[in-house]
ROTIKE-57817 format. One record per residue: z, y, x of N, C-alpha, C, O, CB in turn; residue number from 1; residue in one letter. Coordinates in Angstrom, 3 decimals, decimal comma. Glycine has a CB too. Layout:
- Z / Y / X / Z / Y / X / Z / Y / X / Z / Y / X / Z / Y / X / NUM / a .
...
end
This chain:
- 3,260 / 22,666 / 1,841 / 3,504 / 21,396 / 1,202 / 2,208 / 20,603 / 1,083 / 2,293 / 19,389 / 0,901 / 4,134 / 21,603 / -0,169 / 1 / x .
- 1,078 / 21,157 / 1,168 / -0,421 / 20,361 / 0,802 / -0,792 / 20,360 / 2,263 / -1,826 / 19,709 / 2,415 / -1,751 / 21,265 / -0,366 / 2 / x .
- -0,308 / 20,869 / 3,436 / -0,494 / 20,219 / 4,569 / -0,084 / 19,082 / 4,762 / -0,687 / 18,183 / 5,349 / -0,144 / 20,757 / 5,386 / 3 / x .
- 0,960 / 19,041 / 4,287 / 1,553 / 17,786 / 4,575 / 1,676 / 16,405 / 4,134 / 1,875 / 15,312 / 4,663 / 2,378 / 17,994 / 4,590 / 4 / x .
- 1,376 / 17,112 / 2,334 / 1,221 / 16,038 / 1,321 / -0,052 / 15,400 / 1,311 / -0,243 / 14,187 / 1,392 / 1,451 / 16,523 / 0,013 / 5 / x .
- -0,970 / 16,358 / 1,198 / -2,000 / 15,536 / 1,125 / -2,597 / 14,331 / 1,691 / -2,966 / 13,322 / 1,089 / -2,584 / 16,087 / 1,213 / 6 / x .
- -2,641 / 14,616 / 3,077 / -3,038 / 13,369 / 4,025 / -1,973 / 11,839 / 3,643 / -2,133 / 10,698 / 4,077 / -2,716 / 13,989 / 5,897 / 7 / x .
- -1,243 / 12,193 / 2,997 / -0,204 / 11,005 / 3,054 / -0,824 / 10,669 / 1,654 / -1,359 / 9,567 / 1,528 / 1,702 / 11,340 / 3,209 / 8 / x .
- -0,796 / 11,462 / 0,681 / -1,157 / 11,013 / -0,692 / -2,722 / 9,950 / -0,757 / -3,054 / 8,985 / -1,446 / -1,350 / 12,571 / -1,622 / 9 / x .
- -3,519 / 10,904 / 0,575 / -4,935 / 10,236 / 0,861 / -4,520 / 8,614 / 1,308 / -5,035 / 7,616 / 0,804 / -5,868 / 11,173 / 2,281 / 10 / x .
- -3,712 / 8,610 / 2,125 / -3,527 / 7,402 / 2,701 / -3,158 / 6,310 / 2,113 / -3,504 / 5,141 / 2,282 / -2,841 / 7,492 / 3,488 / 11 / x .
- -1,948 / 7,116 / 0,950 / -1,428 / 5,811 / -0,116 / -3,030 / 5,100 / -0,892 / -3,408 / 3,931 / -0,816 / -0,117 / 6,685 / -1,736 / 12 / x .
- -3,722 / 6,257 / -1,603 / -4,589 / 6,125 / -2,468 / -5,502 / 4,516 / -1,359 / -5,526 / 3,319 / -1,648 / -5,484 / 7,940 / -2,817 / 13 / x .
- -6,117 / 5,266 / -0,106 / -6,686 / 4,394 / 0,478 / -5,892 / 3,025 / 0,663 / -6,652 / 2,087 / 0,423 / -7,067 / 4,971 / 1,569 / 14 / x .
- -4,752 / 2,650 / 0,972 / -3,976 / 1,663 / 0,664 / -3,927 / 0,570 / -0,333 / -3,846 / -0,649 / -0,179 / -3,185 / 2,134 / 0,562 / 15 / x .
- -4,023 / 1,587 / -1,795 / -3,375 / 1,179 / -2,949 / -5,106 / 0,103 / -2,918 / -5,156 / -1,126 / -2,965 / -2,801 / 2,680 / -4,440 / 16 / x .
- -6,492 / 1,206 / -2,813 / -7,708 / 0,770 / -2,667 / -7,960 / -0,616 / -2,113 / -8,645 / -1,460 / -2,690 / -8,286 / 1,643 / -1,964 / 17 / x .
- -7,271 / -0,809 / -0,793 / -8,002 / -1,931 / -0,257 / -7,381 / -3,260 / -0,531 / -7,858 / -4,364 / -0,268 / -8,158 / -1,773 / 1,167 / 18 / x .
- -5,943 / -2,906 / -1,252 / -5,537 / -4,118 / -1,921 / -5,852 / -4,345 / -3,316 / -5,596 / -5,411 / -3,877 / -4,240 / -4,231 / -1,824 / 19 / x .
- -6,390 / -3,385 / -3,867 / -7,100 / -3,617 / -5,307 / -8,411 / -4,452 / -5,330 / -8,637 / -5,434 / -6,037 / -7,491 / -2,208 / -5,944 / 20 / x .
- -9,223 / -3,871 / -4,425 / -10,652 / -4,263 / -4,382 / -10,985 / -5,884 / -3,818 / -11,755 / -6,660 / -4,384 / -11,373 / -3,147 / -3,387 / 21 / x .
- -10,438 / -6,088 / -2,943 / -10,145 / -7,747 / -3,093 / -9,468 / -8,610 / -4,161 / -9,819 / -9,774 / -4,353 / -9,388 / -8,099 / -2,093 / 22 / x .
- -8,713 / -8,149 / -4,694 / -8,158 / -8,782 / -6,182 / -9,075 / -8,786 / -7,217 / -9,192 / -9,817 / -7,879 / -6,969 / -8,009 / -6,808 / 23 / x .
- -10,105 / -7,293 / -7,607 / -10,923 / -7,661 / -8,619 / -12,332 / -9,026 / -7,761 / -13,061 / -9,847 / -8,316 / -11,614 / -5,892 / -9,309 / 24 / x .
- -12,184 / -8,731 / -6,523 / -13,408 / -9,698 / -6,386 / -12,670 / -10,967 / -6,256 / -13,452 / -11,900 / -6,443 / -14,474 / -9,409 / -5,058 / 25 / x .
- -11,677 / -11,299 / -6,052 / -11,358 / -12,960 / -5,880 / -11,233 / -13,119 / -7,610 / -11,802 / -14,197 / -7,784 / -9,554 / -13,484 / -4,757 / 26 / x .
- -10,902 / -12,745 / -8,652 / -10,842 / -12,623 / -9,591 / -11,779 / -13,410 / -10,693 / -11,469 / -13,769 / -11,829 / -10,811 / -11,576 / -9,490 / 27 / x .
- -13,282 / -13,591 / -9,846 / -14,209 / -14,057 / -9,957 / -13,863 / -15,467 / -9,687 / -14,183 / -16,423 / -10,394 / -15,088 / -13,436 / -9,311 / 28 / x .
- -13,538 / -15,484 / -9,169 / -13,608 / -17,380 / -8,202 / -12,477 / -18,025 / -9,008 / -12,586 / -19,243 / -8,872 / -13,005 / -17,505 / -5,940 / 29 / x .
- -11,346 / -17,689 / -9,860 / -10,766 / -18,644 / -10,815 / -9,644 / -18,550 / -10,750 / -9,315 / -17,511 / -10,177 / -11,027 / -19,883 / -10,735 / 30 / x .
- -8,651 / -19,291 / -11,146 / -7,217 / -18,912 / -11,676 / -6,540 / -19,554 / -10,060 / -5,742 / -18,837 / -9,455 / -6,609 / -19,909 / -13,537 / 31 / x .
- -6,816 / -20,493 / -9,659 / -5,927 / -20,780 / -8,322 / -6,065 / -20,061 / -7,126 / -5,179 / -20,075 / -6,271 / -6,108 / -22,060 / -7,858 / 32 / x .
- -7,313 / -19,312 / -6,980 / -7,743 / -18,544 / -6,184 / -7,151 / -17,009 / -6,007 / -6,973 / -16,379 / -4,964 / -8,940 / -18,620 / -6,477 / 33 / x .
- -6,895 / -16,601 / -7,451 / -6,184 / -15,556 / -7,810 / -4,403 / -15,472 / -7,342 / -3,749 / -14,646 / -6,706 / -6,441 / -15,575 / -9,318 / 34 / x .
- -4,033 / -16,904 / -8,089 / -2,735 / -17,745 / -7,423 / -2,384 / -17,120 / -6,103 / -1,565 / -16,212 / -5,955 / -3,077 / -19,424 / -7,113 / 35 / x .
- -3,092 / -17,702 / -5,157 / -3,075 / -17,791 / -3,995 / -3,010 / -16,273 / -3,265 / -2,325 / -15,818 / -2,349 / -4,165 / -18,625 / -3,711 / 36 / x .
- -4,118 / -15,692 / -4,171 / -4,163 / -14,646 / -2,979 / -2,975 / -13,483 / -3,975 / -2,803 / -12,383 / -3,450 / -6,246 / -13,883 / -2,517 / 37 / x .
- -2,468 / -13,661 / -4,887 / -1,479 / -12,887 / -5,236 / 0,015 / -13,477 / -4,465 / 1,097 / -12,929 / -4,676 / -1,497 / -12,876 / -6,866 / 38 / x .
- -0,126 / -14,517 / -3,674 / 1,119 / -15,224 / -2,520 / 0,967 / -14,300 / -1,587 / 1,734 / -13,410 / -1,221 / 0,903 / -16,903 / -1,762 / 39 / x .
- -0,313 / -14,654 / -1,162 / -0,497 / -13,748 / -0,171 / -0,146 / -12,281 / -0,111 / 0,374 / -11,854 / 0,919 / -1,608 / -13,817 / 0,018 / 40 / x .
- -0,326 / -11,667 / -0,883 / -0,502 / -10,262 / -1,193 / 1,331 / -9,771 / -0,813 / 1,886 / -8,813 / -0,274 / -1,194 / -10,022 / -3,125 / 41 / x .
- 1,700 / -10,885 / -1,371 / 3,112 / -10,653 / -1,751 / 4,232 / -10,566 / -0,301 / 5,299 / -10,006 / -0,050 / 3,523 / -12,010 / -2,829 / 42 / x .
- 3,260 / -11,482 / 0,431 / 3,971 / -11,675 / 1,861 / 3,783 / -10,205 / 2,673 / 4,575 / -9,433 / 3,213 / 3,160 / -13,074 / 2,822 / 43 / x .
- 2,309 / -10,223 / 2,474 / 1,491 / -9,003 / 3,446 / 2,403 / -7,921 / 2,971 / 2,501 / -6,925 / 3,688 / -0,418 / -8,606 / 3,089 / 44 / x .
- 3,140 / -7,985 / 1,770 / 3,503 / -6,534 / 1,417 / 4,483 / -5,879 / 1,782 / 4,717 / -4,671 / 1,831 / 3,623 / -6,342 / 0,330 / 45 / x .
- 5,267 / -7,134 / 2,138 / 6,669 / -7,196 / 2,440 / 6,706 / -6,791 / 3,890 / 7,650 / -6,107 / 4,287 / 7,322 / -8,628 / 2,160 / 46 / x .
- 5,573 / -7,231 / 4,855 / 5,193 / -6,157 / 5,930 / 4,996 / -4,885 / 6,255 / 5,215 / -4,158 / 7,224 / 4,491 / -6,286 / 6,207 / 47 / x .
- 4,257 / -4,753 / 4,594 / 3,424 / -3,469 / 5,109 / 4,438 / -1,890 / 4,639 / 4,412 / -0,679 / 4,856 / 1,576 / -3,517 / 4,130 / 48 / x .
- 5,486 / -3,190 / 3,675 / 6,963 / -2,278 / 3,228 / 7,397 / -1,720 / 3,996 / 7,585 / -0,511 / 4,130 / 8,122 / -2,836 / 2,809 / 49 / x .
- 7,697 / -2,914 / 4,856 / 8,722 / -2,364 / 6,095 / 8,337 / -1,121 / 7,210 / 9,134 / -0,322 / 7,701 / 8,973 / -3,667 / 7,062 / 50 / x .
- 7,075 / -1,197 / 7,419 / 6,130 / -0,186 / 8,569 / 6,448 / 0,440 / 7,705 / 7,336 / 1,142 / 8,189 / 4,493 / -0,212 / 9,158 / 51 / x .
- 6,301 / 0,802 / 6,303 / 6,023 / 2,272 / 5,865 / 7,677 / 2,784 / 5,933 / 7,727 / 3,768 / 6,671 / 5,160 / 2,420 / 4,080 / 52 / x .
- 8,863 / 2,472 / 5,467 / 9,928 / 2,280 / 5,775 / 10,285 / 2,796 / 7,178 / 11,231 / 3,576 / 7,278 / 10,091 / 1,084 / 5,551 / 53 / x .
- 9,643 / 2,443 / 8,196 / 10,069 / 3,250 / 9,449 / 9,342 / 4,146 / 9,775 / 9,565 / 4,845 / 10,763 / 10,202 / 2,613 / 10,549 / 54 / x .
- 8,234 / 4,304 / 8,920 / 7,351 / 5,554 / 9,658 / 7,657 / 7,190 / 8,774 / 7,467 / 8,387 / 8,987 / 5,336 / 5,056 / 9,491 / 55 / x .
- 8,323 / 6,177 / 7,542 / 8,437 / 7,505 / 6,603 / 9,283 / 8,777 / 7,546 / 8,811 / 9,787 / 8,069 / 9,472 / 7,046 / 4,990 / 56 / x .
- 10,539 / 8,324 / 7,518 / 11,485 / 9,379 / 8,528 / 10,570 / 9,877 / 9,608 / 10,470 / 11,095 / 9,456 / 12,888 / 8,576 / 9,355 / 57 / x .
- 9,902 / 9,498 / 10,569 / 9,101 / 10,012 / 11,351 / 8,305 / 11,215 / 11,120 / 8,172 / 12,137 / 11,924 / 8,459 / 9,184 / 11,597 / 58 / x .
- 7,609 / 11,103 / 9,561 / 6,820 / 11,912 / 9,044 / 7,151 / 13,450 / 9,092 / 6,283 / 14,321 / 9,147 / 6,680 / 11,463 / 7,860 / 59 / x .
- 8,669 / 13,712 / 9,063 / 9,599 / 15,307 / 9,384 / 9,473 / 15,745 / 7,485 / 9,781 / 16,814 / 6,957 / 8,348 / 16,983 / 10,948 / 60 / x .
- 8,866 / 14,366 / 6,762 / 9,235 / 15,137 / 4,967 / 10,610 / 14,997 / 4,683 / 10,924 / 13,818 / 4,521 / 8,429 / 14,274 / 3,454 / 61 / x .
- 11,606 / 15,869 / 4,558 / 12,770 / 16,233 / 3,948 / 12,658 / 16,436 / 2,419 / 12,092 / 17,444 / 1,997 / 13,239 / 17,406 / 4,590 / 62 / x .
- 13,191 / 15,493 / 1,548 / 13,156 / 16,113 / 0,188 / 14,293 / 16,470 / -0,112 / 14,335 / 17,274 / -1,042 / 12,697 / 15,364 / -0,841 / 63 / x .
- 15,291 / 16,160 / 0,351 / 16,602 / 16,817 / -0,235 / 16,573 / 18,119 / 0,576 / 17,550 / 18,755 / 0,182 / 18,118 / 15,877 / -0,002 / 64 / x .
- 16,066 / 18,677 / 1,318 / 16,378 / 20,139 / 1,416 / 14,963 / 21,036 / 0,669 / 13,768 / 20,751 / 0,738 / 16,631 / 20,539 / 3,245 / 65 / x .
- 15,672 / 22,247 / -0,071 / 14,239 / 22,879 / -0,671 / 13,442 / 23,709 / -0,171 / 12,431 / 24,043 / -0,789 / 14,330 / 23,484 / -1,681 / 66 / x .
end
């Protein structure tokens, strides 16, 4: 199970990372700037939903069997 989990858990974490770390730095630059790139964020995500969505099944993780 930590063969398998891990690398994926690494990947979310790195994920979750590179959309955090641009939010605290635009964060700086002011309330419309923030606006904006939380539009953005919102579009990109809805992409990056969907890839993960087809790659999951690929992955061979079964949780309903034990």
């Amino acid at each position: 199970m930590l063969r398998r989990g891990l690398p994926i858990g690494v990947t979310n974490l790195a994920e979750l990372g590179m959309l955090t770390a641009p939010t605290l730095v635009i964060g700086t630059l002011g309330v419309v700037a923030v606006a904006a790139h939380g539009i953005v964020i919102r579009i990109t995500s809805l992409a990056l939903v969907a890839h993960i969505g087809l790659a999951r099944p690929k992955s061979g993780i079964d949780v309903s069997t034990p």
